[in-house]
Kinemage of the C-alpha trace (Angstrom):
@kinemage 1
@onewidth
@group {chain A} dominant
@subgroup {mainchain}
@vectorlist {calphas} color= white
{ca unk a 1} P -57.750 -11.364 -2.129
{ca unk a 2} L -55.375 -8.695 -1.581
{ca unk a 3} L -51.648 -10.061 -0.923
{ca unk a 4} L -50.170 -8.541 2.183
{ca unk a 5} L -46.655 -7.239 1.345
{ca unk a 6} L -45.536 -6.057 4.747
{ca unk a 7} L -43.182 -9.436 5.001
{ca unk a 8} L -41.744 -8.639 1.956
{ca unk a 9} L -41.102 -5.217 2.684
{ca unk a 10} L -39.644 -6.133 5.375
{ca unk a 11} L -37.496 -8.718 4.062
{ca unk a 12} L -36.100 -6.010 2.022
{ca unk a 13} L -35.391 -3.570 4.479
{ca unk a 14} L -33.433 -5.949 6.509
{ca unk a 15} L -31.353 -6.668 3.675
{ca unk a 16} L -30.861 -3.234 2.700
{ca unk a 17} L -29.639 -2.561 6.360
{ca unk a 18} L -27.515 -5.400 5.984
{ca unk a 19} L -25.865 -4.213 3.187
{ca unk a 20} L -25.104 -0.977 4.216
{ca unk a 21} L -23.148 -1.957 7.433
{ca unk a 22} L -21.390 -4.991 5.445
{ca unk a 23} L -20.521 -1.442 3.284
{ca unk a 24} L -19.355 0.099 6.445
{ca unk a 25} L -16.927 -2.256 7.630
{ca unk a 26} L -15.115 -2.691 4.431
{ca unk a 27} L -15.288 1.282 4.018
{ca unk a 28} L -13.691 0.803 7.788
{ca unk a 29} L -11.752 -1.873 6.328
{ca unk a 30} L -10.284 -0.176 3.783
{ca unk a 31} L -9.339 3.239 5.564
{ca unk a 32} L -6.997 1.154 8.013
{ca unk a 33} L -4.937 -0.521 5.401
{ca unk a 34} L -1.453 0.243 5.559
{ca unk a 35} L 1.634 -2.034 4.258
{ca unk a 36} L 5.393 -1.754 5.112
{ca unk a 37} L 8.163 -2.735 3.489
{ca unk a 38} L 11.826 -3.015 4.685
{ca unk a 39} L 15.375 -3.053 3.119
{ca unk a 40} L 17.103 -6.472 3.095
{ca unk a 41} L 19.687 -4.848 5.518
{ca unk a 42} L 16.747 -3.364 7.428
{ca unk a 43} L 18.098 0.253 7.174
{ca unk a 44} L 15.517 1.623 4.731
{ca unk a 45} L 11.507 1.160 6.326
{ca unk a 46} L 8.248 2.111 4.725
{ca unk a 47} L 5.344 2.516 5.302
{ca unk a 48} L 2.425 3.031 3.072
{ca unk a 49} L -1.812 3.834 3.434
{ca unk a 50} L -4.818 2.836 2.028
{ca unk a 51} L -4.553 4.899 -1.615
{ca unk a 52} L -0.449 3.274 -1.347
{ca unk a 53} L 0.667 6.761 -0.243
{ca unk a 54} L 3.916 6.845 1.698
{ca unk a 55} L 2.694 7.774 5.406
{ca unk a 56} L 5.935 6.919 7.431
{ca unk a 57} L 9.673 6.581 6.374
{ca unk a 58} L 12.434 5.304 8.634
{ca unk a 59} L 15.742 5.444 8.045
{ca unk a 60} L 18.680 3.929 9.806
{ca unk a 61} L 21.314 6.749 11.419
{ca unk a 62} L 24.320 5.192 9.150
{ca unk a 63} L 21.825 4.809 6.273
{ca unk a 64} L 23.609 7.741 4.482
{ca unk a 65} L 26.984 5.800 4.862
{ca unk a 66} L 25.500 2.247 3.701
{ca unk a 67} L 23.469 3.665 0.225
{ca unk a 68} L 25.182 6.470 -2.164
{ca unk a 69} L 21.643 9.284 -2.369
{ca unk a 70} L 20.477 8.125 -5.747
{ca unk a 71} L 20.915 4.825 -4.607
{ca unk a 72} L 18.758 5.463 -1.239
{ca unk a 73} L 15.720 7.487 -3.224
{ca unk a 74} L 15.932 4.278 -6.247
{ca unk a 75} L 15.611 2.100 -2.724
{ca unk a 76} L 13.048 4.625 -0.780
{ca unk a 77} L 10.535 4.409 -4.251
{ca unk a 78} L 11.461 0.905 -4.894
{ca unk a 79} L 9.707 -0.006 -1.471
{ca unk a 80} L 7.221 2.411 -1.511
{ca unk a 81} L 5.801 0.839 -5.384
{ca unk a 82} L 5.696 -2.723 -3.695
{ca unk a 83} L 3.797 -2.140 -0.364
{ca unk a 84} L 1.849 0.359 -2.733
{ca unk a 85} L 1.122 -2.302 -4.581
{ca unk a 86} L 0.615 -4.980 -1.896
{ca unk a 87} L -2.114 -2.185 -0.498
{ca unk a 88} L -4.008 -2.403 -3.530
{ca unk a 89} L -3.750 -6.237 -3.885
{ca unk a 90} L -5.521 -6.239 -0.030
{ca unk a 91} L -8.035 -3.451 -0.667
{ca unk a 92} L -9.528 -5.451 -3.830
{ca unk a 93} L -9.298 -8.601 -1.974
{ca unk a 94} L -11.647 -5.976 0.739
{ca unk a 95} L -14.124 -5.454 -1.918
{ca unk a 96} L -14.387 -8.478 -3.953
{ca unk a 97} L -17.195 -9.712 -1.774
{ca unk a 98} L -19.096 -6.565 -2.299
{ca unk a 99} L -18.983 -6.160 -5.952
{ca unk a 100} L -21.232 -7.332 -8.749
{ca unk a 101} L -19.710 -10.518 -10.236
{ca unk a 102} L -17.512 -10.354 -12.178
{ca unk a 103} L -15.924 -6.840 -11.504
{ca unk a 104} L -12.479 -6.091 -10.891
{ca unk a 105} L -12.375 -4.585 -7.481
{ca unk a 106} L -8.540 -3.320 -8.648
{ca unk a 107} L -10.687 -1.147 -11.133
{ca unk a 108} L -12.496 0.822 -8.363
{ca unk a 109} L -9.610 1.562 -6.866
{ca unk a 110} L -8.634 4.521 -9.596
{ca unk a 111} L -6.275 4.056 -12.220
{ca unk a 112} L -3.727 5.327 -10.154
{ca unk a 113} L -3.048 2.320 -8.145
{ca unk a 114} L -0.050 0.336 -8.609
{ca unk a 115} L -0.989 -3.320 -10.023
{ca unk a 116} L 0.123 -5.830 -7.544
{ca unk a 117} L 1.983 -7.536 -9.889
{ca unk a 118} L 3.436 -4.449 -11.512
{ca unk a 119} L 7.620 -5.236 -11.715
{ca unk a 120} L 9.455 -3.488 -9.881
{ca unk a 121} L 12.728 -1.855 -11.329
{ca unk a 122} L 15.818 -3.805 -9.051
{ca unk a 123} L 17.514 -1.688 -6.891
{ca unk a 124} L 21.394 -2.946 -5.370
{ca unk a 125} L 21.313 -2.471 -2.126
{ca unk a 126} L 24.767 -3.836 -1.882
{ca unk a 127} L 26.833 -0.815 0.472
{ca unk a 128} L 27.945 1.799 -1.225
{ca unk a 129} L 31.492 1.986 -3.582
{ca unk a 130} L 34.547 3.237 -2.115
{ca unk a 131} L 34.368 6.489 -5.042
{ca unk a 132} L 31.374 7.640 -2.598
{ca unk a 133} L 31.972 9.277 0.369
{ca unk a 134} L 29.270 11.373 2.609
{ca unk a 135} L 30.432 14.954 3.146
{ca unk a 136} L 31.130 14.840 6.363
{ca unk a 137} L 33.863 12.128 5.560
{ca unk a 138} L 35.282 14.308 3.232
{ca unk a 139} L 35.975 17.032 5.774
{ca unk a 140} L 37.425 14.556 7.693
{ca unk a 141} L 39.700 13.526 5.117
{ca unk a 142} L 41.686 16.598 4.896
C-alpha cells in the first residue's frame, strides 16, 4: 500500500516557511542594532551600527576646552571600541537561536568585530592640564 506523503510534505514546507521569516526578523533584527556610549562628563557621545561602525558623534560646544585633541580622539575611539563591542555582544545574542548548536554566533559576525570582552585601553577624562590651551585662548592671551 502506497504511503501518502502529502502530510509530510507539507509538514516540511511549513517549517521551511517558518524558518525563513524567523531568518527575516533577526536579519531585521540585526540591521537596527545600534549602541551608544557617553563620556562620564557627558561631553563626548557615540553612537555606533550594526557592523560597530561609528554612525553619529556628538560633541559638547566646550568639549575642545574640557579634553587636550589627543586626549578627545584616545576618548572618541575609546567609546566607539566598547559600544562596538557591546553591538557585537547583542548581534550574537540575535543569532544564537538560529545557529547549529554549538556555534559561536560572534564567529559569523567576521573577524573584524570587536570581542565584547576585548579591554579597552583607559582613557583620563579628567579636564585638561593648565600647559594646554585651545588656540583661540592663546590669541586671547596676548
Amino acid at each position: 500500500m502506497p504511503t501518502d506523503h502529502r502530510a509530510e510534505v507539507a509538514e516540511l514546507l511549513a517549517d521551511y516557511r517558518r524558518s525563513r521569516e524567523r531568518l527575516e526578523a533577526t536579519r531585521q533584527e540585526l540591521a537596527a542594532l545600534t549602541e551608544t556610549a557617553r563620556s562620564e562628563d557627558g561631553s563626548v557621545e557615540v553612537t555606533v551600527g550594526p557592523q560597530g561602525v561609528l554612525r553619529d558623534l556628538h560633541l559638547s560646544d566646550d568639549v575642545h576646552e574640557r579634553y587636550h585633541p589627543a586626549r578627545l580622539s584616545a576618548l572618541i575611539v575609546r567609546l566607539t571600541t566598547e559600544a562596538a563591542g557591546e553591538v557585537v555582544r547583542r548581534a550574537a545574542d540575535a543569532l544564537a537561536p538560529i545557529v547549529p548548536e554549538g556555534t559561536d554566533p560572534a564567529v559569523l559576525l567576521g573577524p573584524h568585530q570587536p570581542a565584547a570582552d576585548e579591554p579597552v585601553d583607559a582613557v583620563d577624562e579628567e579636564p585638561v592640564d593648565d600647559e594646554w590651551r585651545p588656540a583661540h585662548a592663546e590669541r586671547n592671551r596676548s
